[in-house]
TIZATOR-576169 format. One record per residue (C-alpha): x, y, z; residue number from 1. Coordinates in nm, 3 decimals. Layout:
<nodes>
+---------+---------+---------+-----+
|       u |       v |       w |   i |
+---------+---------+---------+-----+
|       X |       Y |       Z | NUM |
...
+---------+---------+---------+-----+
</nodes>
This chain:
<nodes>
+---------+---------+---------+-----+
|       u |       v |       w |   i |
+---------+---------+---------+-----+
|   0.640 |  -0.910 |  -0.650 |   1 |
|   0.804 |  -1.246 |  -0.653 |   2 |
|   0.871 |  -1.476 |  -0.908 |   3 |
|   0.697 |  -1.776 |  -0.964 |   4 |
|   0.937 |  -2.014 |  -1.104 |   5 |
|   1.170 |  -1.933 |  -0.828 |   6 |
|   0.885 |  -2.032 |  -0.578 |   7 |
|   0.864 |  -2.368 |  -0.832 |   8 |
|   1.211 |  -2.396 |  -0.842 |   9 |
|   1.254 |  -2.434 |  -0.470 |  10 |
|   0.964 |  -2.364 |  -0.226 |  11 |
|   1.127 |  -2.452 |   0.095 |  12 |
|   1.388 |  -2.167 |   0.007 |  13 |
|   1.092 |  -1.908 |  -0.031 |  14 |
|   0.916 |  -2.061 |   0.262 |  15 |
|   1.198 |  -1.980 |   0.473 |  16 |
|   1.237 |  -1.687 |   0.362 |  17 |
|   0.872 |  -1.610 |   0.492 |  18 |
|   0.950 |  -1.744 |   0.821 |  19 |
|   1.200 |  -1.466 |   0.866 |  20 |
|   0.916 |  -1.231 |   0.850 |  21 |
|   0.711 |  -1.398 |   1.047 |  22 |
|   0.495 |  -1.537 |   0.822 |  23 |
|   0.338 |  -1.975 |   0.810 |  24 |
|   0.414 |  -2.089 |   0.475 |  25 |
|   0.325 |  -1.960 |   0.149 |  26 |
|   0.453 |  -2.194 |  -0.106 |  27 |
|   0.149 |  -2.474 |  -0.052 |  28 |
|  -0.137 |  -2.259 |  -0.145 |  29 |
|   0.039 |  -2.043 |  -0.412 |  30 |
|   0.149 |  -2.403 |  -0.607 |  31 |
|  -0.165 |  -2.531 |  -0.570 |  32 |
|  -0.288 |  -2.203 |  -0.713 |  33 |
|   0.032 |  -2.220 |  -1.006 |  34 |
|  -0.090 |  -2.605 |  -1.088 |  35 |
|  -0.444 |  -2.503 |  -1.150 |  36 |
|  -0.345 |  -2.257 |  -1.370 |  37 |
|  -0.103 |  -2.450 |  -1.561 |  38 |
|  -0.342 |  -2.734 |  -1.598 |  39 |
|  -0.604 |  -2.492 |  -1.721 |  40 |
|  -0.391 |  -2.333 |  -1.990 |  41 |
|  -0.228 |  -2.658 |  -2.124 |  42 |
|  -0.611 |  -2.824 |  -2.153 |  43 |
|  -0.701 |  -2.484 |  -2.356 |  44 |
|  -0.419 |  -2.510 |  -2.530 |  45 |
|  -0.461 |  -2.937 |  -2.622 |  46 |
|  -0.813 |  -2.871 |  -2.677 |  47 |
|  -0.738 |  -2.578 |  -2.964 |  48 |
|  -0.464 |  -2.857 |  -3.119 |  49 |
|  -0.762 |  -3.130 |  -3.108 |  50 |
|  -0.977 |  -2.829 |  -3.250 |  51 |
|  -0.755 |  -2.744 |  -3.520 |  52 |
|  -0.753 |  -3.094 |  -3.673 |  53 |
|  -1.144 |  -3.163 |  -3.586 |  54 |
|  -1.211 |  -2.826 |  -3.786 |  55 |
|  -0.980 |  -2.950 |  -4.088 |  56 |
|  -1.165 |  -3.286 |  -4.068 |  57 |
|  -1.472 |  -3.136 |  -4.083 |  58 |
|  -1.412 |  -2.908 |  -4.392 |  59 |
|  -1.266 |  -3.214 |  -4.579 |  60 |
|  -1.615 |  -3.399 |  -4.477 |  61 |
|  -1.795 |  -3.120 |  -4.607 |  62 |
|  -1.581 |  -3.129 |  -4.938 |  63 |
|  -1.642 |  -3.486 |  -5.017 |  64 |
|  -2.052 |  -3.446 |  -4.923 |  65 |
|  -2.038 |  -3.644 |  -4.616 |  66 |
|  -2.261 |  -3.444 |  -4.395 |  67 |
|  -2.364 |  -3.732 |  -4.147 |  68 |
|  -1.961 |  -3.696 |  -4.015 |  69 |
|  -1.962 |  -3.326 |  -4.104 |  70 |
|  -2.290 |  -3.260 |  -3.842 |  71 |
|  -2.051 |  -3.466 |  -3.602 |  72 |
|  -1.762 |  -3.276 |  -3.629 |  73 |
|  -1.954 |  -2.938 |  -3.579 |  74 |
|  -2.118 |  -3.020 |  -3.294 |  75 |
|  -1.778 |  -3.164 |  -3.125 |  76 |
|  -1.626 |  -2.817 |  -3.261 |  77 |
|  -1.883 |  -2.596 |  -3.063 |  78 |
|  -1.855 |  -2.838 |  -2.697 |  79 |
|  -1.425 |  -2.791 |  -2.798 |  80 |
|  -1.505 |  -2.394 |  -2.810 |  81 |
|  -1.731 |  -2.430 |  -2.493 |  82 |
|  -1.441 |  -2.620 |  -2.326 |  83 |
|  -1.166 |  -2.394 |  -2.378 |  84 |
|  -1.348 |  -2.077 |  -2.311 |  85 |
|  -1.435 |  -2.241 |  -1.988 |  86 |
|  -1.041 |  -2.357 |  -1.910 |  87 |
|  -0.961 |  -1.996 |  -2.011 |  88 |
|  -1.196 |  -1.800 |  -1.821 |  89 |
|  -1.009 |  -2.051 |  -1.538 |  90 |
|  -0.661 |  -2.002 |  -1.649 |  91 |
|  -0.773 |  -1.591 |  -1.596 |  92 |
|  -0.956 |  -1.651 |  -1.228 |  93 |
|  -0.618 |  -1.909 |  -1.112 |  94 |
|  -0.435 |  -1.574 |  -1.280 |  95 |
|  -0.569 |  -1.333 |  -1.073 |  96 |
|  -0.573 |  -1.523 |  -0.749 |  97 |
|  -0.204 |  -1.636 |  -0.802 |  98 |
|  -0.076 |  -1.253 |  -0.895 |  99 |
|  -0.318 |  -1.115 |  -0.573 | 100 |
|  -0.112 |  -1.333 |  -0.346 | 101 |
|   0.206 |  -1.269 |  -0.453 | 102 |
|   0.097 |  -0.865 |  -0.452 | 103 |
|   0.051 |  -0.958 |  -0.065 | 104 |
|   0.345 |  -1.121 |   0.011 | 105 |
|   0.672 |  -0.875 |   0.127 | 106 |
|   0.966 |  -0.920 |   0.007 | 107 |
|   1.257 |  -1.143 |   0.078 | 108 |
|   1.555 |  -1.050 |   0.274 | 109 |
|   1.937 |  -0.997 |   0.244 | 110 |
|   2.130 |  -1.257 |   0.475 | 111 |
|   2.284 |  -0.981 |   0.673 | 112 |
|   1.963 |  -0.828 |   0.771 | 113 |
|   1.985 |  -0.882 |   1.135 | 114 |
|   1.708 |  -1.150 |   1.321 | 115 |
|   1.465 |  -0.990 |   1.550 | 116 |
|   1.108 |  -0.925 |   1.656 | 117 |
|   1.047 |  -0.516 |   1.708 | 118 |
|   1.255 |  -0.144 |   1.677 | 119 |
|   1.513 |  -0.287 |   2.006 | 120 |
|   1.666 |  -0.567 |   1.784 | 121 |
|   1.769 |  -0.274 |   1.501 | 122 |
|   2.152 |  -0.328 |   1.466 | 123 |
|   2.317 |  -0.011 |   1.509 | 124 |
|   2.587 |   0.094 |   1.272 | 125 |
|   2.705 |   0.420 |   1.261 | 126 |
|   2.711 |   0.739 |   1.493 | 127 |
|   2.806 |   1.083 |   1.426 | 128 |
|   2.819 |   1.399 |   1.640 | 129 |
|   2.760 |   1.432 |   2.005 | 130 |
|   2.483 |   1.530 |   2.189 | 131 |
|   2.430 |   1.874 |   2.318 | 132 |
|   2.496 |   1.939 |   2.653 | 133 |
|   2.268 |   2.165 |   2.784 | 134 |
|   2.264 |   2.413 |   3.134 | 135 |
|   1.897 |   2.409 |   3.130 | 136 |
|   1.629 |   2.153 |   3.090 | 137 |
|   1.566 |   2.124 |   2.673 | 138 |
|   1.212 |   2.166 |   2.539 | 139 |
|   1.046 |   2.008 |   2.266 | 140 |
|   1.031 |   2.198 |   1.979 | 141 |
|   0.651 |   2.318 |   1.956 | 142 |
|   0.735 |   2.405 |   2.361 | 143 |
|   1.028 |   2.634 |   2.265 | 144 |
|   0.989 |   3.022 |   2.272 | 145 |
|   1.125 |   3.079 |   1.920 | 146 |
|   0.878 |   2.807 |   1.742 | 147 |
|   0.607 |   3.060 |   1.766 | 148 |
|   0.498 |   3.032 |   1.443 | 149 |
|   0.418 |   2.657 |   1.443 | 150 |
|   0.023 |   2.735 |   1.507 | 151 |
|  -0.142 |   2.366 |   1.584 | 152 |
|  -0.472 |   2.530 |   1.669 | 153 |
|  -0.506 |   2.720 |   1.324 | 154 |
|  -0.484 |   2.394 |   1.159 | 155 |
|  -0.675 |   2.253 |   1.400 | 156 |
|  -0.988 |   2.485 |   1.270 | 157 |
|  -0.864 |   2.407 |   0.913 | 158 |
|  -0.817 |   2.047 |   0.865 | 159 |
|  -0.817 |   1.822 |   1.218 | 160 |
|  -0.552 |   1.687 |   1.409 | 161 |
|  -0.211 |   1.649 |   1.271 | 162 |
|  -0.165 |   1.914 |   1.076 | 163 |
|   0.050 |   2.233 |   1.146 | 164 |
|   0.031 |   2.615 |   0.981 | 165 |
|   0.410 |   2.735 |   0.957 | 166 |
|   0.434 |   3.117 |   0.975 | 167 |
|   0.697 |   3.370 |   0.946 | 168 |
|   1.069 |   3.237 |   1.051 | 169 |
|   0.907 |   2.869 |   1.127 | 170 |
|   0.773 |   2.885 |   0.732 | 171 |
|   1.111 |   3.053 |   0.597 | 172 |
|   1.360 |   2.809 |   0.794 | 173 |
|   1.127 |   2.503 |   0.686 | 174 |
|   1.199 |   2.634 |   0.298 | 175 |
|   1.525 |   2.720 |   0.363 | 176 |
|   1.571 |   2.303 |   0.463 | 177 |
|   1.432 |   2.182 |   0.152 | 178 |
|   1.611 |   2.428 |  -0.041 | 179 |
|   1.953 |   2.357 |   0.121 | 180 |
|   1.857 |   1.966 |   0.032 | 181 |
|   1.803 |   1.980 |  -0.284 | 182 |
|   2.129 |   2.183 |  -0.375 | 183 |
|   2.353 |   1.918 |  -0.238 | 184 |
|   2.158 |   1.620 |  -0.393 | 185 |
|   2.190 |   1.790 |  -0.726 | 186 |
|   2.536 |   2.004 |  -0.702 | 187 |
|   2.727 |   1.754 |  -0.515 | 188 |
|   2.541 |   1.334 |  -0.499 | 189 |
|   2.490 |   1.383 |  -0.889 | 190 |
|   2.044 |   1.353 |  -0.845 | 191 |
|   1.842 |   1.498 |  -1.090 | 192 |
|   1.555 |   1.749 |  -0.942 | 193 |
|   1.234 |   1.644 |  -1.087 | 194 |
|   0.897 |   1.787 |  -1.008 | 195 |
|   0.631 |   1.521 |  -0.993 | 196 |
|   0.232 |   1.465 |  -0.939 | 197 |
|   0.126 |   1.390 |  -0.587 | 198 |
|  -0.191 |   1.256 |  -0.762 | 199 |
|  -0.104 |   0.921 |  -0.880 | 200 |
|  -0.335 |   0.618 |  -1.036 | 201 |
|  -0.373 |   0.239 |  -0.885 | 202 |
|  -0.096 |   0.094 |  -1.100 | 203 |
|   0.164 |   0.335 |  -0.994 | 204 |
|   0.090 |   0.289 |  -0.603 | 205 |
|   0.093 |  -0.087 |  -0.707 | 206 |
|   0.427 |  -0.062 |  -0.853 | 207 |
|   0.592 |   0.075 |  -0.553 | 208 |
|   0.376 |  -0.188 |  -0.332 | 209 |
|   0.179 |   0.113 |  -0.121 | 210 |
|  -0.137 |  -0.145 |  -0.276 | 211 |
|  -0.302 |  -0.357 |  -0.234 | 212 |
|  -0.180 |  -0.436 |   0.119 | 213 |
|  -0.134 |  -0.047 |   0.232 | 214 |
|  -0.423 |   0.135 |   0.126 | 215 |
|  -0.621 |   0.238 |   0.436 | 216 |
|  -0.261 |   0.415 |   0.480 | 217 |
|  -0.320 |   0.629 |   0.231 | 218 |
|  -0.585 |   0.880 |   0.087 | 219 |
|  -0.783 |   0.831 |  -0.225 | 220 |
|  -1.004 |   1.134 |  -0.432 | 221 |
|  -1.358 |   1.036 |  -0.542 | 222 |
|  -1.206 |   0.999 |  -0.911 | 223 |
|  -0.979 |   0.699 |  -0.836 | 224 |
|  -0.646 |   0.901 |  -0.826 | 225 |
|  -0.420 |   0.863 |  -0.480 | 226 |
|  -0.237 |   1.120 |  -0.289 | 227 |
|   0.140 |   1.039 |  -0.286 | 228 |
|   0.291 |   0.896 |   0.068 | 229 |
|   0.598 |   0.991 |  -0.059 | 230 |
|   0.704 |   1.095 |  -0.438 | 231 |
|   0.908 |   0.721 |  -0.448 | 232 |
|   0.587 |   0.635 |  -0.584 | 233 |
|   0.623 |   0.884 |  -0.915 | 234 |
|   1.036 |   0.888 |  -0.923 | 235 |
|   1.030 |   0.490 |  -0.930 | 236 |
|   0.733 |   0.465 |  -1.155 | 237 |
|   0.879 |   0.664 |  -1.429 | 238 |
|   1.042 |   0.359 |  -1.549 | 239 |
|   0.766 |   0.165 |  -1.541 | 240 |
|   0.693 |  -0.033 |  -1.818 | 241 |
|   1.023 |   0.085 |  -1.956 | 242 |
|   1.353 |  -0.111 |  -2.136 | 243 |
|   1.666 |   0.052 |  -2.056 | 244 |
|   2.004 |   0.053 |  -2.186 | 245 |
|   2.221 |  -0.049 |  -1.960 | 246 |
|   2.456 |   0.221 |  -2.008 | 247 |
|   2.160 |   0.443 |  -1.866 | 248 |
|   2.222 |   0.316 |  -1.553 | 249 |
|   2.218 |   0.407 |  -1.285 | 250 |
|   1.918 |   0.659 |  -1.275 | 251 |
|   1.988 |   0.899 |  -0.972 | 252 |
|   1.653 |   1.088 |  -0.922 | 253 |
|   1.526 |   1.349 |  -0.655 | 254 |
|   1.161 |   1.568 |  -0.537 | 255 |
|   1.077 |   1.782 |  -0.328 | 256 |
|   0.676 |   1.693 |  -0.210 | 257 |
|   0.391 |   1.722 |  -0.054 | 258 |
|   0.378 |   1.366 |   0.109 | 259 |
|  -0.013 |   1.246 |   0.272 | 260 |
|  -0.073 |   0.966 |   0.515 | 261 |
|  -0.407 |   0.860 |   0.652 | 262 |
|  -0.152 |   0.725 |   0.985 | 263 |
|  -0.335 |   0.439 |   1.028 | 264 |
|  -0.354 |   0.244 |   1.359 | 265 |
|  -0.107 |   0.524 |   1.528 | 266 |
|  -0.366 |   0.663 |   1.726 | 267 |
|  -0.255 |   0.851 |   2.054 | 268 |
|   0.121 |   0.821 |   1.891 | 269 |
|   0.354 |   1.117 |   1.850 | 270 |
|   0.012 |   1.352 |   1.901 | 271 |
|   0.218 |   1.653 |   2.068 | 272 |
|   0.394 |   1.893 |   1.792 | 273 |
|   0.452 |   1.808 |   1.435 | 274 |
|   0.642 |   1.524 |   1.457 | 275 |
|   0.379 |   1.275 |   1.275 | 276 |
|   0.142 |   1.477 |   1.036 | 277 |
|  -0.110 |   1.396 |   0.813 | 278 |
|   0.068 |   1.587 |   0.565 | 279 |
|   0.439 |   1.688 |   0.528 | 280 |
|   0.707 |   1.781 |   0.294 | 281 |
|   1.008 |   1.545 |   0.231 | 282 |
|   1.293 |   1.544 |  -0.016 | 283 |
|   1.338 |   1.205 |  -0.148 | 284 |
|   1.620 |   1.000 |  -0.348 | 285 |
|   1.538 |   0.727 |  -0.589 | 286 |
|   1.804 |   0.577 |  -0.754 | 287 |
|   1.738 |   0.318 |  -1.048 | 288 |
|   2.066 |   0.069 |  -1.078 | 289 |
|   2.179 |  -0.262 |  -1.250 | 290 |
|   2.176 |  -0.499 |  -0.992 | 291 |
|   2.537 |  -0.587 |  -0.976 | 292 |
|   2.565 |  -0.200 |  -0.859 | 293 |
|   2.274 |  -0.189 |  -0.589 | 294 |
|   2.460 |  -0.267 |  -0.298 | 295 |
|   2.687 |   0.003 |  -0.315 | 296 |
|   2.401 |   0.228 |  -0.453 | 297 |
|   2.267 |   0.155 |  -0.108 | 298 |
|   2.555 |   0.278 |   0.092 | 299 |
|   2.608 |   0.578 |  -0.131 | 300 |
|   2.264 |   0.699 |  -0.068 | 301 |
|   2.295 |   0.637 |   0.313 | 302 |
|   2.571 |   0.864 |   0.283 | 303 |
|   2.391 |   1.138 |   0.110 | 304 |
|   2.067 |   1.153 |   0.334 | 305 |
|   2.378 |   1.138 |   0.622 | 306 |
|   2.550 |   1.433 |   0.494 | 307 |
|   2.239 |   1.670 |   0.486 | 308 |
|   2.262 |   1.570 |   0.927 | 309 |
|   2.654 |   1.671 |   0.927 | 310 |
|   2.599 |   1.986 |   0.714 | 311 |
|   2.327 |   2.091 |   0.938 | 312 |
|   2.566 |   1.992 |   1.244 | 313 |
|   2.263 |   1.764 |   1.364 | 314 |
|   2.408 |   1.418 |   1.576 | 315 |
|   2.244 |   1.133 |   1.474 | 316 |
|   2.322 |   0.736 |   1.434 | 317 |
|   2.196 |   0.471 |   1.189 | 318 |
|   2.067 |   0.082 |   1.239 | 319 |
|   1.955 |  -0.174 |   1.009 | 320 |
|   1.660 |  -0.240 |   1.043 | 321 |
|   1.559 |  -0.603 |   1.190 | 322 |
|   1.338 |  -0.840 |   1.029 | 323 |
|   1.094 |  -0.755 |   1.251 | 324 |
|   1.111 |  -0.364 |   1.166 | 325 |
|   1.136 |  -0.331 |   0.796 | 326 |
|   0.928 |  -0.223 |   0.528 | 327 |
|   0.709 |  -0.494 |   0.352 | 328 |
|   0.925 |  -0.389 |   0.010 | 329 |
|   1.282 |  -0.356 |   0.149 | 330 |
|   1.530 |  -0.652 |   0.112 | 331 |
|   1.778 |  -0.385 |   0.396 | 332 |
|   1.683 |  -0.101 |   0.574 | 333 |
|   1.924 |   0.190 |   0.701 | 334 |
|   1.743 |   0.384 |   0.970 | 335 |
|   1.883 |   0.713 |   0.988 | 336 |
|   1.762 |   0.891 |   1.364 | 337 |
|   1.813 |   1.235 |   1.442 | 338 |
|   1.915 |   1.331 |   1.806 | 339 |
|   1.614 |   1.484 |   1.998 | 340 |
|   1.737 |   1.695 |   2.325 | 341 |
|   1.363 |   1.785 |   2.402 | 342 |
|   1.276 |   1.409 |   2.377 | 343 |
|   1.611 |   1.270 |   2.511 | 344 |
|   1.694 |   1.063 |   2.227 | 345 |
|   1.688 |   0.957 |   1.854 | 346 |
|   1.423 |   0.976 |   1.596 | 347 |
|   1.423 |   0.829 |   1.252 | 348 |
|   1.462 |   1.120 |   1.006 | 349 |
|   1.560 |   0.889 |   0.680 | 350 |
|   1.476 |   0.539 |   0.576 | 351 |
|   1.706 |   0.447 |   0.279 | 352 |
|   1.581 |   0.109 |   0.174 | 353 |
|   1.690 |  -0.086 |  -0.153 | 354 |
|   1.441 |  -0.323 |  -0.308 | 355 |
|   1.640 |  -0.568 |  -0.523 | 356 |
|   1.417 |  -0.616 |  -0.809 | 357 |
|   1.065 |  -0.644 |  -0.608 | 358 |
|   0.901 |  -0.322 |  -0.693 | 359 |
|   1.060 |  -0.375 |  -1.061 | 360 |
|   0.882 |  -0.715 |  -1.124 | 361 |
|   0.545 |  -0.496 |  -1.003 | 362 |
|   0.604 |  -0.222 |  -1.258 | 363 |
|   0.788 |  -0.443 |  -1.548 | 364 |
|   1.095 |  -0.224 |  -1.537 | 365 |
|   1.383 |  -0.376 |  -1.740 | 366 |
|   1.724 |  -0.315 |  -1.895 | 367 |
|   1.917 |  -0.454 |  -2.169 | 368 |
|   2.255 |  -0.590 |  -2.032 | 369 |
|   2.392 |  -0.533 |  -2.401 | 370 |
|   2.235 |  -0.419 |  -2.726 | 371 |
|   1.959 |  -0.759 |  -2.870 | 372 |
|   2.009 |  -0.896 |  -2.527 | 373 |
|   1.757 |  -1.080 |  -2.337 | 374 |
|   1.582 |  -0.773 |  -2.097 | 375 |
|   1.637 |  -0.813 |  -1.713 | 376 |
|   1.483 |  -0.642 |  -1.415 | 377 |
|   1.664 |  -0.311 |  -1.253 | 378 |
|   1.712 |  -0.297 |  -0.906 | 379 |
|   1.513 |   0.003 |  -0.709 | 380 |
|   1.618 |   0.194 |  -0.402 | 381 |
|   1.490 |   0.489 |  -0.246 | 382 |
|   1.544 |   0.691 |   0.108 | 383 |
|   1.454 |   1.057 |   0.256 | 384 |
|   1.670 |   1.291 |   0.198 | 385 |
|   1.560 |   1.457 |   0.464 | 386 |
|   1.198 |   1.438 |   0.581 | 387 |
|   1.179 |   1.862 |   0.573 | 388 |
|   0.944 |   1.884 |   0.918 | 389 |
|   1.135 |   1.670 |   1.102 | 390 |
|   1.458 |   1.805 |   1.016 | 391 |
|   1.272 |   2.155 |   1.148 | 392 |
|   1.240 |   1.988 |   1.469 | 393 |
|   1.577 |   1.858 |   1.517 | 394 |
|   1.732 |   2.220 |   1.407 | 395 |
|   1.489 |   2.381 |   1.670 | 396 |
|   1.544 |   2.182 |   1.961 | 397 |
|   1.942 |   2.113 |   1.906 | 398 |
|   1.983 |   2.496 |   1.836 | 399 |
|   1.775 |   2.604 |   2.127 | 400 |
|   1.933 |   2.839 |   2.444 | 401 |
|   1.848 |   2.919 |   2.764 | 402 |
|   1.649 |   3.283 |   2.678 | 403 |
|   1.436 |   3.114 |   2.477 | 404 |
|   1.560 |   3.140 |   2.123 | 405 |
|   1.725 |   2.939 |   1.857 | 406 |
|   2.085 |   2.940 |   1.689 | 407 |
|   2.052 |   2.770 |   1.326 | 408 |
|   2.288 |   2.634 |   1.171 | 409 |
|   2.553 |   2.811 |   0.991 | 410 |
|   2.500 |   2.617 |   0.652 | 411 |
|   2.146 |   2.768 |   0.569 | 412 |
|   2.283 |   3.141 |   0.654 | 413 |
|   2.287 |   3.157 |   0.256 | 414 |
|   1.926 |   3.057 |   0.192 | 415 |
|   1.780 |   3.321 |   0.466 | 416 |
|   1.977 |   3.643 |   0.374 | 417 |
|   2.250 |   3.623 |   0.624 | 418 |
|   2.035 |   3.569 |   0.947 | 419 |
|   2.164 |   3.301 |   1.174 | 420 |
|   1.925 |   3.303 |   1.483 | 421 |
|   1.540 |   3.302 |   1.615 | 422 |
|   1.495 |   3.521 |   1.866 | 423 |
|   1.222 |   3.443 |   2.146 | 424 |
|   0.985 |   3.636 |   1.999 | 425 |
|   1.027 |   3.412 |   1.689 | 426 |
|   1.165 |   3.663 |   1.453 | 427 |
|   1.472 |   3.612 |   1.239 | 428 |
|   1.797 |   3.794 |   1.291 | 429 |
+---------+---------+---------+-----+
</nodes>
C-alpha cells in the first residue's frame, strides 16, 4: 500500500510513477478523497472543542438556576453530537474509499527497472549452462516414454482440466525435487523450514496484495478462508502486525506447499502437460530485511533459487522483468527461465521479487531501528525456490535419450536410493 503523505508531499512524483505502469493519474482523485477526509475529521474534532465548552457552559447555567440559557445550551449540545457523528460517519466512508484505492494501486518501481510494454522488453541478465544438443528430435515431457506415470486423464475424471496424478518414479522424482530444495535452502542459504496453512483469511491475502485486486485468481471455501497461491502469503504474514528488533533481521524463511490458482483469463494457454496446473507444489523463500539490506537480499535470493538450476545441471538465464511484465507488488523482478529442449526454449521456473515496504504498510509490519526508537516498516521479498512441477519438466525433457528414457541428475541420486535413470517403461533404476 502506499503512503499518503508521500502522495501529499509530491503528487506529480507518484503520478509518474503510475505512468510507468501504464496507468492515467491517480493523485487527483485520491487528494480529493484525502481533503474530504481531513476536512471531516478536523470539523469533528472543532465541533467536540466547541462541545466541550458549550457543555461546561451549560452545567454552570444549570448551577446558577438559569434554565432559559441552560434549555439553549442542551439543545445546541444534541445538533453538536448530531454534527459530529455525521462528520465521523464521513471521516469513516472518505476512510474506506481512500484505503480501497490505494489497496488497488501497484506498487512503485526501482529506477533501474527497465521501460517496456510486454515479456520481449525483459532485460536479460544472466545465463548459465548450455543447451543440450540432441541426435534426435526432443519431446515434451508428458510426450516422453519414461513420463509414464504423469496420468492427465485420471485427473481428468477426478478434478477437470489442469490437474495431473503423479505415479511411481514421476511421484518419487517429484519428492525427491522438493526434498533436494529444501536441504540446500536450510543446510547451505541459512532459511528456516516452516510448515504453514494453505487455508488463509482475507487480511492475510490482503497483506501480501493477492486482494482485493486478484481474487477471481484465486479459490475461496464457503467459510471465508482462501487457498494459498503460494505460501508467501503465510511466510510474509507471520510478521504481520508485528514490531521487530532490528537485530532480528533479516528473517530468512522457507515452505514447501500445496499452491492453488483459479488461472484466470489463461484459457487455451500452456493446456498440453503439466506445465500450468490448477494446483502444484512449490518451495518458496521469503526473506524479511531492514531496508538498507534489501537490495542485496534480492540478489542473494536470486542466487539461491539459481543454484537449485546448477545443482540439478539444468541451463537456464534470468531477466528483469519490464515495467510492463511485473507483478502488481514488486518494485524489481528477476525472472529465472529454465531451458525447455521439447519446447525449444526458456520457461520461467522462479520469480524472486522484492517489495520495498509495500506489502509491509498492508500488514503493519515494523522494526525498531534501536531499542525506544520510533518503529519503521521492513522491507519484504520473496521468490520460488523452485516451482517443484516445473522443475520435473525441465529434469525430464533435458535428461531425456534417444530409447526413450531419462538420465536424472546426479545430485538427487541420494534422495532415491542410488538410482540415477528412468527407463522407458518408466521404472527407476
Amino acid at each position: 500500500m502506499h503512503d499518503i503523505r508521500a502522495i501529499r508531499d509530491n503528487p506529480a512524483a507518484f503520478d509518474a510513477e503510475m505512468a510507468r505502469r501504464g496507468l492515467p493519474a491517480q493523485s487527483p482523485a485520491i487528494l480529493a478523497i484525502d481533503k474530504a477526509r481531513r476536512l471531516a475529521i478536523h470539523t469533528a474534532e472543532k465541533m467536540q472543542a466547541e462541545m466541550n465548552v458549550a457543555a461546561k457552559q451549560a452545567g454552570q447555567a444549570k448551577a446558577r438556576g438559569d434554565d432559559e440559557l441552560f434549555q439553549e445550551l442542551r439543545k445546541s449540545l444534541a445538533k453538536k453530537k448530531e454534527a459530529i457523528a455525521e462528520n465521523e460517519a464521513m471521516a469513516k466512508d472518505e476512510d474506506s474509499r481512500l484505503r480501497d484505492i490505494l489497496m488497488s494501486l501497484p506498487n512503485t518501481l526501482y529506477d533501474d527497472v527497465p521501460t517496456g510494454t510486454d515479456e520481449s522488453d525483459n532485460k536479460e541478465i544472466h545465463r548459465w549452462g548450455s543447451p543440450r544438443d540432441f541426435a534426435f528430435t526432443p519431446l515434451e515431457h508428458y510426450q516422453i516414454p519414461a513420463a509414464k506415470g504423469l496420468d492427465f486423464d485420471t485427473a481428468a475424471k477426478l478434478s477437470g482440466s489442469r490437474f495431473v496424478v503423479l505415479r511411481g518414479a514421476m511421484a518419487r522424482v517429484h519428492r525427491a525435487l522438493a526434498q533436494f530444495m529444501l536441504d540446500l535452502h536450510t543446510e547451505e542459504h541459512g532459511l528456516t523450514e516452516m510448515i504453514t496453512p494453505v487455508l488463509v483469511r482475507d487480511e492475510a491475502m490482503y497483506g501480501t496484495n493477492q486482494l482485493p485486486k486478484f481474487a477471481e485468481d484465486s479459490y475461496q471455501t464457503t467459510n471465508g478462508w482462501w487457498l494459498i497461491p503460494t505460501s508467501e502469503v503465510t511466510l510474509t504474514n507471520t510478521v504481520s502486525g508485528d514490531i521487530l528488533d532490528a537485530d532480528q533481521l533479516p528473517l530468512r524463511m522457507t515452505a514447501h506447499t500445496n499452491c492453488f490458482r483459479s488461472e484466470a483469463g489463461s484459457a487455451g494457454k500452456d493446456t498440453a502437460g503439466m506445465l500450468r496446473q490448477h494446483q502444484f507444489e512449490k518451495v518458496e523463500m521469503v526473506s524479511i530485511t531492514h531496508p538498507d539490506q534489501s537490495d542485496a537480499e534480492h540478489r542473494r535470493m536470486t542466487d539461491c533459487a539459481q543454484a537449485v538450476l546448477e545443482r540439478l545441471d539444468l541451463p537456464y538465464r534470468t531477466v528483469v522483468l519490464c515495467t510492463g511484465d511485473i507483478g502488481f507488488g514488486a518494485k524489481r523482478t528477476h525472472d529465472i527461465e529454465v531451458w525447455l529442449p521439447g519446447q525449444n526454449t526458456y520457461r520461467e521456473i522462479s520469480s524472486v521479487s522484492t517489495c520495498g515496504d509495500f506489502q509491509a504498510r498492508r500488514m503493519n509490519a515494523r522494526y525498531r531501528p534501536e531499542p525506544g526508537g520510533k518503529p519503521d516498516f521492513v522491507h519484504t521479498l520473496n521468490g520460488s525456490g523452485l516451482a517443484v512441477g516445473r522443475c520435473l519438466i525441465a529434469v525430464l525433457e533435458n535428461g531425456q535419450q534417444e530409447d526413450g528414457s531419462v538420465i536424472l541428475p546426479e545430485v538427487l541420486n541420494a534422495y532415491l536410493a542410488g538410482r540415477s535413470k528412468i527407463t522407458a517403461e518408466g521404472v527407476l533404476v
